[in-house]
VMD Tcl script that draws the C-alpha trace (Angstrom):
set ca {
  {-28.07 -60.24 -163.31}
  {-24.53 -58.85 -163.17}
  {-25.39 -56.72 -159.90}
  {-27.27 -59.80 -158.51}
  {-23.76 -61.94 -159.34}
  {-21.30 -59.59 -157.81}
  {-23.58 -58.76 -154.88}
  {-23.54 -62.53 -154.21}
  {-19.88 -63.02 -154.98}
  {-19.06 -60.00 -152.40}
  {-21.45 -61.83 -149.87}
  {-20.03 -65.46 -150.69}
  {-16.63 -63.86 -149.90}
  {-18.13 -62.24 -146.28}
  {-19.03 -65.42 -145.61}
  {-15.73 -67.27 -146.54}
  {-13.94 -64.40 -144.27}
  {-16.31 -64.89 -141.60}
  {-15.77 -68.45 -141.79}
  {-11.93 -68.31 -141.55}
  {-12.30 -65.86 -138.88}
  {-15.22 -67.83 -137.15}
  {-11.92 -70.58 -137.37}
  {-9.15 -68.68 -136.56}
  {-10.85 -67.61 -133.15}
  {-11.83 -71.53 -132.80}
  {-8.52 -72.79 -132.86}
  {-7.53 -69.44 -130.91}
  {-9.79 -70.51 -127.92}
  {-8.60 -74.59 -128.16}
  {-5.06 -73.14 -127.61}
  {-6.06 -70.98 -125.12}
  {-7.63 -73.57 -123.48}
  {-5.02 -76.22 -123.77}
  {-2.43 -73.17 -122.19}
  {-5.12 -73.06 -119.08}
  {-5.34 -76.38 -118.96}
  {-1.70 -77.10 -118.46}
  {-1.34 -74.29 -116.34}
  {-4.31 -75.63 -114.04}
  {-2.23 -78.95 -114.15}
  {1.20 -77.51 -113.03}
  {-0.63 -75.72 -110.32}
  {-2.46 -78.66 -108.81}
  {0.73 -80.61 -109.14}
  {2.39 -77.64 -107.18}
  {-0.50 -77.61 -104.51}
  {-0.09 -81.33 -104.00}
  {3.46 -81.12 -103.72}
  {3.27 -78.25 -100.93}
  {0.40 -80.35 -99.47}
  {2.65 -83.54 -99.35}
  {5.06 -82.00 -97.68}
  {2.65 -80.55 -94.88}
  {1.45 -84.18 -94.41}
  {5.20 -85.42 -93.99}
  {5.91 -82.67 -91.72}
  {3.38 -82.91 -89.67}
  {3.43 -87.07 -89.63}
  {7.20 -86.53 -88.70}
  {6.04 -84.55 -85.61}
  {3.21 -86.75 -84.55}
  {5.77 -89.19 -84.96}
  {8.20 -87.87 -82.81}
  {5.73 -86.91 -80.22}
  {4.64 -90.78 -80.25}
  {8.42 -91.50 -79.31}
  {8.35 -89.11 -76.22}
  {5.27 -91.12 -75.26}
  {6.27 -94.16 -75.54}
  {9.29 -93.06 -73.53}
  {7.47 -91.40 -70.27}
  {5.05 -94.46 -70.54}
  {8.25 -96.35 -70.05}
  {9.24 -94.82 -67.34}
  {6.17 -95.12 -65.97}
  {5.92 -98.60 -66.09}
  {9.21 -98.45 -64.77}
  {8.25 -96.29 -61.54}
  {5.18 -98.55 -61.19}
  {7.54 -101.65 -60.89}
  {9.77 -99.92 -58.43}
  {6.92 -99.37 -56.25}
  {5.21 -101.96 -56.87}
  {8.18 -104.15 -55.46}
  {8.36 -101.50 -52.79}
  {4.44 -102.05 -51.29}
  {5.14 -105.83 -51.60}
  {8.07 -105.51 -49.32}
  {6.19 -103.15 -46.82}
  {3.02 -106.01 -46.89}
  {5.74 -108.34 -46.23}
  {6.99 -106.31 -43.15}
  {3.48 -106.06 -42.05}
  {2.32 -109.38 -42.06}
  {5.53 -109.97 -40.25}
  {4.76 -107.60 -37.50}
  {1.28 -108.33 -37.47}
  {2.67 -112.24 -36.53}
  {4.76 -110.79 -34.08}
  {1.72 -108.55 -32.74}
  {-0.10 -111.87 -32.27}
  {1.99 -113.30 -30.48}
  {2.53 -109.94 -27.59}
  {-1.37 -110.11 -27.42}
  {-0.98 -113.60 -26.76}
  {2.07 -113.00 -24.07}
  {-0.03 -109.78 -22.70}
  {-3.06 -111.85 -21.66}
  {-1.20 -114.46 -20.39}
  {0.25 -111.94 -17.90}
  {-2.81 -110.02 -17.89}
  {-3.93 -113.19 -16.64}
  {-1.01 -113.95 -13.63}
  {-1.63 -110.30 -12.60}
  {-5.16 -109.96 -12.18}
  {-4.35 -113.87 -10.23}
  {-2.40 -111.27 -8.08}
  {-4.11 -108.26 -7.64}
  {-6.95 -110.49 -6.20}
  {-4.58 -112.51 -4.18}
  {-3.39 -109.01 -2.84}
  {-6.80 -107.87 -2.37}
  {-7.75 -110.92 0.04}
  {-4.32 -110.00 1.81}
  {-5.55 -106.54 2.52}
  {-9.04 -107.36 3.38}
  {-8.18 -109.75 5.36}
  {-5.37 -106.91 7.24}
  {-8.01 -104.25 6.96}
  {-10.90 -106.53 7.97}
  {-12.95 -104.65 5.80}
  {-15.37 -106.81 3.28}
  {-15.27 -106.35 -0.34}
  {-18.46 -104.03 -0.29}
  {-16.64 -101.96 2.80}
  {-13.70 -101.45 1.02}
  {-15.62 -100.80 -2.16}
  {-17.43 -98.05 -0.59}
  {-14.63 -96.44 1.26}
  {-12.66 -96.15 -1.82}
  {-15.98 -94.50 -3.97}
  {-16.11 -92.05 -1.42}
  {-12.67 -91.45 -1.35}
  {-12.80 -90.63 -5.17}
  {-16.41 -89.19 -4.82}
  {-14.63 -86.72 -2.35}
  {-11.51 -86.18 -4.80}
  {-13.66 -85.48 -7.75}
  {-16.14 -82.88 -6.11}
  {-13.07 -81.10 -5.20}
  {-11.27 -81.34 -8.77}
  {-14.83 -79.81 -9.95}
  {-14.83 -77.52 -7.83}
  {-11.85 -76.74 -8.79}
  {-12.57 -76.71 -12.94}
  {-15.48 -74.87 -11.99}
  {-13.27 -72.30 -10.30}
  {-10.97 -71.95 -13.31}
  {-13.60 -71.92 -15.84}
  {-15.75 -68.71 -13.86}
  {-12.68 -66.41 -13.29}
  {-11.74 -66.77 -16.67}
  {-15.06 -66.03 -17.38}
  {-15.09 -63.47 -15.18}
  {-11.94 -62.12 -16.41}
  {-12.85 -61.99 -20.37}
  {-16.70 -60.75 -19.46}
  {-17.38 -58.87 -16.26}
  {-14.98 -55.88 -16.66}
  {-16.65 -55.16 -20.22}
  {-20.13 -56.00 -19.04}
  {-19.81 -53.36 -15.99}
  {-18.34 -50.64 -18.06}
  {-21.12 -50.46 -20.51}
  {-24.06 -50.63 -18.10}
  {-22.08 -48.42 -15.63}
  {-21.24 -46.01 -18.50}
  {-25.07 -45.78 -19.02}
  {-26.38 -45.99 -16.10}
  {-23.93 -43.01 -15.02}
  {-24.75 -40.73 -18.18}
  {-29.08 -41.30 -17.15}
  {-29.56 -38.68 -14.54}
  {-32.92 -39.41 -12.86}
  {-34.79 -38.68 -9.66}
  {-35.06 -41.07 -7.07}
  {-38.69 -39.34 -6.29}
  {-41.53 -40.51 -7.82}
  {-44.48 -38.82 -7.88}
  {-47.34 -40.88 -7.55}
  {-50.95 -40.03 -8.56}
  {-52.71 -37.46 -5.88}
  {-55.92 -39.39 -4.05}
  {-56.28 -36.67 -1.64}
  {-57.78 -33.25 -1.83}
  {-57.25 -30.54 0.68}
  {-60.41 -28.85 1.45}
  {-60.27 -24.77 2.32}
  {-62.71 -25.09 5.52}
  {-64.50 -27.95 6.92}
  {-67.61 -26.43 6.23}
  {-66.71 -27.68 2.36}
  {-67.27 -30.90 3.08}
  {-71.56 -30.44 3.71}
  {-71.90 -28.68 0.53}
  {-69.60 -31.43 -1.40}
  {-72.57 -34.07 0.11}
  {-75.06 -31.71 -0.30}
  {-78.72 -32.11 0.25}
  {-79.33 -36.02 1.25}
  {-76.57 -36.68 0.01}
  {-77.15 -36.08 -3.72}
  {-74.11 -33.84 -4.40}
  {-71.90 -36.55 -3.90}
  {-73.95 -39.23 -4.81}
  {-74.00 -37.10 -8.96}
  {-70.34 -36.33 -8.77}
  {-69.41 -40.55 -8.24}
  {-72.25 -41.33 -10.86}
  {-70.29 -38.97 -13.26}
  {-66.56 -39.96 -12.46}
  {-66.79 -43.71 -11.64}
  {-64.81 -42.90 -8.28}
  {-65.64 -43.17 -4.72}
  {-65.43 -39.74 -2.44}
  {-64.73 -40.47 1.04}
  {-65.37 -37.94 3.27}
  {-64.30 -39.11 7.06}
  {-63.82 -36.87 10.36}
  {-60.20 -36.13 9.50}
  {-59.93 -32.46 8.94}
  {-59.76 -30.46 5.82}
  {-59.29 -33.07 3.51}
  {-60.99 -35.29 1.47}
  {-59.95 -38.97 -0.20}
  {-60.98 -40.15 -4.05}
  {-60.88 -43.87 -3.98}
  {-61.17 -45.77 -7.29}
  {-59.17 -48.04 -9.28}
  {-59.00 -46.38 -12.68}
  {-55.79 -44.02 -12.10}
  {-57.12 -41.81 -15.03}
  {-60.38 -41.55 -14.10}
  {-58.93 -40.41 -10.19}
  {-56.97 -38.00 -11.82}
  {-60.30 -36.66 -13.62}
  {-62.45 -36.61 -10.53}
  {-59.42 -34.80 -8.51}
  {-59.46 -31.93 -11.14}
  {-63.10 -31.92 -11.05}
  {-63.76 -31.39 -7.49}
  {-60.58 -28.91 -7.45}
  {-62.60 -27.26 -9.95}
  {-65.20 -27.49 -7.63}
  {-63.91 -26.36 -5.09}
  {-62.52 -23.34 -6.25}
  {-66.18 -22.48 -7.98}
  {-67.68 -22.84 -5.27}
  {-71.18 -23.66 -7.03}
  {-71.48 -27.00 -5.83}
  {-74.70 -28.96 -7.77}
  {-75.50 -31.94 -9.74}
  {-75.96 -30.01 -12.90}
  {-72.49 -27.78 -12.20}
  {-70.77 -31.33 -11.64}
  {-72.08 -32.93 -14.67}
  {-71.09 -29.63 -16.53}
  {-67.56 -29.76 -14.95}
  {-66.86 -33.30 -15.41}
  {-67.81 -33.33 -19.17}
  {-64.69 -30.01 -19.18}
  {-62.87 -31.83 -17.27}
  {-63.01 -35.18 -19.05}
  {-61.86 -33.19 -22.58}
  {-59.29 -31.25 -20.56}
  {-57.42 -34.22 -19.20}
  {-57.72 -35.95 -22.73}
  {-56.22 -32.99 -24.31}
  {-53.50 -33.09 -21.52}
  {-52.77 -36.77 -22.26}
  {-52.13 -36.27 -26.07}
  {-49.97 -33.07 -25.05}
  {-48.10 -35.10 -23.02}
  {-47.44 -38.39 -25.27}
  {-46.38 -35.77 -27.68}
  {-44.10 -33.66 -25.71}
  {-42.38 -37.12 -24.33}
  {-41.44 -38.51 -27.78}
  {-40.30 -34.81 -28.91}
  {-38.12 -34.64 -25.21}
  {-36.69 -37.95 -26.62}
  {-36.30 -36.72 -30.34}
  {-38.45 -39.80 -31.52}
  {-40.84 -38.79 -34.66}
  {-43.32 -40.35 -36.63}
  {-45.52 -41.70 -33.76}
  {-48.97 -43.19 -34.34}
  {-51.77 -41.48 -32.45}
  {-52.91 -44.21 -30.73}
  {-49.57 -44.60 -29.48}
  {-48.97 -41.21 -28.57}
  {-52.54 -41.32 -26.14}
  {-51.18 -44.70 -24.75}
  {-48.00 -43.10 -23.78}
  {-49.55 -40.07 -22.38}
  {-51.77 -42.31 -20.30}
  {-48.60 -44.07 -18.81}
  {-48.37 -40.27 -16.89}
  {-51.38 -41.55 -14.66}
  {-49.78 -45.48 -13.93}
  {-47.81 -46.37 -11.16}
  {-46.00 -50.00 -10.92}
  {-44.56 -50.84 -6.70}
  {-44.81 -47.10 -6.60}
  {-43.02 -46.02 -9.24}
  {-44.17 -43.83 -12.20}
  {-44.54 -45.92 -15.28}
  {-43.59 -42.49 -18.21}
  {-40.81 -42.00 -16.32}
  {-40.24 -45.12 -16.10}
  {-40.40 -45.34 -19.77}
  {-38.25 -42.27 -20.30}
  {-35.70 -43.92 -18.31}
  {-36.15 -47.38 -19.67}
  {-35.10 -45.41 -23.37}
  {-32.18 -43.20 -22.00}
  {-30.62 -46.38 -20.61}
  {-31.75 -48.46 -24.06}
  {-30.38 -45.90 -26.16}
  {-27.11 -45.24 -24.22}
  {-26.44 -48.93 -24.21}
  {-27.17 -49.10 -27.85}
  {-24.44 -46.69 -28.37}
  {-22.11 -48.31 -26.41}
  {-22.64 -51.74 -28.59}
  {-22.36 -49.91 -31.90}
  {-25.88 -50.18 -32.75}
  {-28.88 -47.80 -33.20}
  {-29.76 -45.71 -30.67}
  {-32.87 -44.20 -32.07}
  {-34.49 -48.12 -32.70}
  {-33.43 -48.88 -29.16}
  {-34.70 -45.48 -27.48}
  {-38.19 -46.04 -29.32}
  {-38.35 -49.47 -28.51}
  {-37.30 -49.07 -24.70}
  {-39.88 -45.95 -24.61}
  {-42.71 -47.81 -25.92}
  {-41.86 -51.16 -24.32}
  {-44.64 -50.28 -21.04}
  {-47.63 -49.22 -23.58}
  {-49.88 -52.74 -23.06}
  {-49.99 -50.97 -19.27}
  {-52.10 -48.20 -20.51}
  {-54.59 -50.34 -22.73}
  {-57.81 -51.37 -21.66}
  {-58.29 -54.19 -18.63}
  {-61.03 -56.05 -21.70}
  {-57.45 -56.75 -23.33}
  {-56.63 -60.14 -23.34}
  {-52.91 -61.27 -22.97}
  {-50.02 -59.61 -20.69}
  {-49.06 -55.97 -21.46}
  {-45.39 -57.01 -23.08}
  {-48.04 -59.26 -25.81}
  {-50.44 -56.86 -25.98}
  {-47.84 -53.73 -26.53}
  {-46.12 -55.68 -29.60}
  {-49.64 -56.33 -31.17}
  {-50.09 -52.64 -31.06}
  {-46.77 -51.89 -32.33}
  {-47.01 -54.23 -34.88}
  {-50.44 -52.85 -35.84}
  {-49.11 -48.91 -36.19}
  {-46.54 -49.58 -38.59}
  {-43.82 -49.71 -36.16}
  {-40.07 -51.74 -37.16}
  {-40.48 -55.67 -36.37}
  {-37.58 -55.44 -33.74}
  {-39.09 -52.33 -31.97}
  {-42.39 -54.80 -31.81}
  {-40.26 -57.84 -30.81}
  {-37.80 -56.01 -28.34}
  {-41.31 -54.26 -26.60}
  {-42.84 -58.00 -26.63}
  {-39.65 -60.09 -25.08}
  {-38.80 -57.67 -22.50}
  {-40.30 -60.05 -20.04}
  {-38.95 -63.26 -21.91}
  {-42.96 -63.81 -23.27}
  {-41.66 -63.61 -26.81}
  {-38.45 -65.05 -28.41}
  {-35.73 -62.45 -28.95}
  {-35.27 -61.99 -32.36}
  {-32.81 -59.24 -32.31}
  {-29.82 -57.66 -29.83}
  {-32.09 -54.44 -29.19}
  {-34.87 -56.76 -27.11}
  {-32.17 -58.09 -25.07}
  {-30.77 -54.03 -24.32}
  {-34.30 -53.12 -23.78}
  {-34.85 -56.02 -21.55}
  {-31.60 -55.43 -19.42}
  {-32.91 -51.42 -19.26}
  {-35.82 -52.50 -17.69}
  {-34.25 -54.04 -15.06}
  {-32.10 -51.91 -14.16}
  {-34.48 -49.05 -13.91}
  {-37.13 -51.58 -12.04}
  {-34.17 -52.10 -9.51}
  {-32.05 -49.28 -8.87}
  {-32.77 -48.29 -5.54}
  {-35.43 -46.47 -4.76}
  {-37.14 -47.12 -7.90}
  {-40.05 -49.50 -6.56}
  {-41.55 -50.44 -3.55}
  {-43.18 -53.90 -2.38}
  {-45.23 -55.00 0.36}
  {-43.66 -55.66 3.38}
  {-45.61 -59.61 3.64}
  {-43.81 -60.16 0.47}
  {-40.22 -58.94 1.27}
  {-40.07 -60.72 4.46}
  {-41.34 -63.79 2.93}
  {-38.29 -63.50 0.23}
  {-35.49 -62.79 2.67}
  {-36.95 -66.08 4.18}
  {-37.08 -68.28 1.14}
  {-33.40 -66.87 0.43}
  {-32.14 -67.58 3.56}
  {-34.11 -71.26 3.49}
  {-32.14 -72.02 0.30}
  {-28.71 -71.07 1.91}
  {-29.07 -73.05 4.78}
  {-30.53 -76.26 2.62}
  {-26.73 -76.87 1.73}
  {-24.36 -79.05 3.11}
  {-21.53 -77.47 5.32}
  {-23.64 -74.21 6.03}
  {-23.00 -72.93 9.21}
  {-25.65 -70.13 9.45}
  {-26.87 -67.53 6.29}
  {-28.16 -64.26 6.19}
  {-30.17 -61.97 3.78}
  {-28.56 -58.38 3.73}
  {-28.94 -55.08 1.65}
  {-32.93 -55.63 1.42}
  {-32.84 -59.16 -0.18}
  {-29.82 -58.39 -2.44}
  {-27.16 -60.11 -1.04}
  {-27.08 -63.55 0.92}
  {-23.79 -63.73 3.39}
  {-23.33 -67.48 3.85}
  {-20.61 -69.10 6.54}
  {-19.51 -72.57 5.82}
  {-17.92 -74.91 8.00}
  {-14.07 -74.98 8.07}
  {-13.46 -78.62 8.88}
  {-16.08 -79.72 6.29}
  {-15.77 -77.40 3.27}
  {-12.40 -76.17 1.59}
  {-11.98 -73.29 -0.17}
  {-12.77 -75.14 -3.89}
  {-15.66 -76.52 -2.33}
  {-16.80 -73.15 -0.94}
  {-16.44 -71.88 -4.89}
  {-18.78 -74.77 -5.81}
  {-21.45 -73.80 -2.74}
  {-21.41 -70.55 -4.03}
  {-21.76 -71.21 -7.68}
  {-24.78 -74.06 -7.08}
  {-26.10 -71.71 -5.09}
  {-26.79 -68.82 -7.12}
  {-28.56 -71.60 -9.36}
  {-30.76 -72.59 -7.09}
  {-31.95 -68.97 -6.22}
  {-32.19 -68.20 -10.07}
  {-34.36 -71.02 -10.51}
  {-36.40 -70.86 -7.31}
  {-36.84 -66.94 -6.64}
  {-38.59 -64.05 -8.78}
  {-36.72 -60.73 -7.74}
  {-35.62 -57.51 -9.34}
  {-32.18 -57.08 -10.47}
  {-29.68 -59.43 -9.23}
  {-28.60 -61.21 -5.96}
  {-25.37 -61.53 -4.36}
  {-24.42 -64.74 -3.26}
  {-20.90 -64.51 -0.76}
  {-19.57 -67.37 0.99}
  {-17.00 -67.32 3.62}
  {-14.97 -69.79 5.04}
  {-12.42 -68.77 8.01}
  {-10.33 -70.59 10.50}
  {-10.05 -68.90 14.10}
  {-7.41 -69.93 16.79}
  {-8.29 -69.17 20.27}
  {-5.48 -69.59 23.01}
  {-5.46 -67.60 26.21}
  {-2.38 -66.62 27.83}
  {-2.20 -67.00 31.67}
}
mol new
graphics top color blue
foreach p $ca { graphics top sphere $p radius 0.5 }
foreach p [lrange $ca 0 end-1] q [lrange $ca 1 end] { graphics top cylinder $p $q radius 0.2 }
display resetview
């Protein structure tokens, strides 16, 4: 019982000391708090003092910046009153002048009015001095200014070509001259053979052989004619096909030379001759596009171009026509700063619709850009080889180089030939146009159609009017006349004085 007290006395006392500890650390923490408390309250008091101040500043400012507004706005309204009072006075001013206006217009048609009283009151005076009617003297003084403006328009027209002239022509000349003068090419063409020298007129019996039957195998065969007439030691191959002549003259040289002249040795030959001449054809598309240094050529293309070998247009070769056509193309290309490869392959290939089939439908310029097109060549080598005739817009400055090579290889001279119905009938039609102008004396076609030399009256035609002759001239024949190159169109007017001394 004595342990049991003192053990709860000790634990009573643990308790008590916990309990005044338990307090202490109460009251501890209420003072602590109250210290945080106030210190929480100073420093909110301290934040809203510092933000107070903020809020004055910055209402100060907005204040002040309120002031400068109102200010400008005052002088605003200020400005606006000035001018304001200003546009009033200027609407004033106007209205006055406009009065004043009103009243000239009203003073101008009254004398508008007194003078056109006069001007017909002078009129009747000078018809009735002239004795001319109205419609007479209306007439005399339309042609009068009819006559005064054809010659200020001649005139203009005058002007407006020699500065033309002036700005164009020189730089024109020097780049087709500079081309034209770098591509050196014969004047000799050499046209496809048709003719085959025989080595004794004996020849000619076995060539027709038996009845007949030698000759009749060797046109079965070929497709060509063989005319054999009484001119001696030679022999004519007639046919339309150039490439099948050119087979059938190989042949019979062949032939010839073999001297074992049957219808199974011409069949035999032929057939050789036929692979021989297509081998030749591909050699020489191939060898004309490596001459040129232009690569990556379809085959078909290549065949076409070696068939061009065998093609004559007016007599003149149409690959070395095509050759020429591309030096010129290419040199002018160079001259304009643009490719010459693109324009050398286009001007080479512009001629290739020549060589296709006569089944084709379409002209050869159409029929060359399909096939162009077709083989994977560049859309302006297609559209320069399809406009060079105009059948196809130009879509690009090489169709117009390749189209101005053309020409001038077509007419350089001695490049072509024509018939002689059809140049005499041209020098007439140019010489009918000449003469269907007023003031012509007499005209004349020179240099083979090229030029026209016109004389004009003296006493009719001045020299401004001669300029418009000439000019409406060269229109006409542009319009009227297909021709190869260009014509010159030269009109002279002279004055001669004839006195004889006695």
């Amino acid at each position: 019982m004595i342990g049991y007290f003192i053990s709860f006395l000790i634990l009573r006392n643990k308790a008590s000391a916990k309990e005044r500890i338990a307090k202490q650390m109460i009251e501890d923490a209420k003072m602590e708090a109250e210290r945080l408390q106030k210190g929480a309250e100073v420093t909110v008091k301290e934040k809203l003092f510092h933000k107070r101040e903020e809020f004055e500043k910055e209402t100060q400012e907005t204040k002040h910046e309120l002031r400068q507004l109102e200010k400008r706005l005052s002088k605003r309204e200020d400005n606006l009153e000035r001018k304001l009072e200003i546009l009033t006075k200027k609407e004033r001013s106007i209205d006055t002048q406009a009065g004043n206006l009103t009243e000239k217009e009203k003073s101008l048609e009254t004398q508008k009015g007194e003078l056109a009283k006069v001007i017909e009151e002078e009129k009747k005076a000078l018809l009735n001095i002239v004795g001319l009617s109205k419609k007479d003297a209306e007439d005399l003084l339309l042609n009068k200014l009819e006559k005064e403006l054809e010659e200020e328009c001649s005139k203009l027209i005058n002007r407006k070509l020699q500065a033309a002239k002036d700005t164009v022509e020189d730089k024109a000349r020097s780049l087709i001259c500079t081309a034209v003068q770098r591509c050196a090419s014969s004047g000799n063409i050499d046209n496809v053979v048709s003719s085959i020298p025989l080595p004794s007129n004996d020849m000619k019996g076995r060539i027709i052989g038996r009845e007949g039957r030698n000759i009749r195998a060797f046109e079965k065969a070929t497709g060509i004619d063989v005319i054999v007439d009484d001119t001696p030691g030679i022999i004519v191959l007639s046919g339309f096909e150039s490439i099948r002549r050119e087979m059938a003259r190989m042949a019979m040289e062949k032939l010839i030379v073999d001297g074992r002249i049957h219808p199974a040795r011409i069949e035999e030959l032929v057939e050789e001759t036929k692979k021989e001449l297509e081998h030749i054809i591909i050699e020489t598309g191939k060898q004309t596009c490596f001459d040129l240094d232009i690569h990556n050529v379809h085959q078909e293309i290549i065949t076409l171009m070696g068939k061009l070998k065998y093609r004559t247009s007016y007599g003149q070769n149409q690959l070395q026509h095509s050759i020429e056509v591309a030096n010129i193309a290419g040199m002018l290309a160079g001259e304009l700063k643009l490719d010459p490869q693109i324009a050398k392959r286009a001007g080479l290939f512009h001629d290739i619709g020549k060589a296709v089939s006569v089944d084709s439908e379409g002209t050869h310029a159409v029929i060359g850009s399909e096939i162009a097109r077709k083989r994977d060549e560049t859309p302006e080598v297609a559209n320069a080889i399809g406009a060079h005739h105009e059948e196809m817009p130009m879509e690009s400055a090489y169709a117009v180089i390749v189209l101005v090579a053309d020409a001038l290889s077509g007419s350089r001279p001695g490049a072509r030939r024509e018939t002689f119905e059809k140049y005499v009938k041209r020098l007439e039609k140019l010489e009918n146009i000449a003469n269907s102008f007023g003031g012509v004396e007499s005209a004349y076609a020179i240099q083979a159609g090229r030029e026209v030399r016109v004389i004009v009256k003296s006493d009719q035609v001045n020299d401004d009017m001669a300029a418009k002759i000439c000019y409406d001239m060269a229109k006409e024949i542009e319009e009227e006349l297909e021709y190869p190159g260009e014509v010159t169109v030269t009109v002279i007017r002279e004055t001669r004085n004839v006195e004889k001394a006695k």
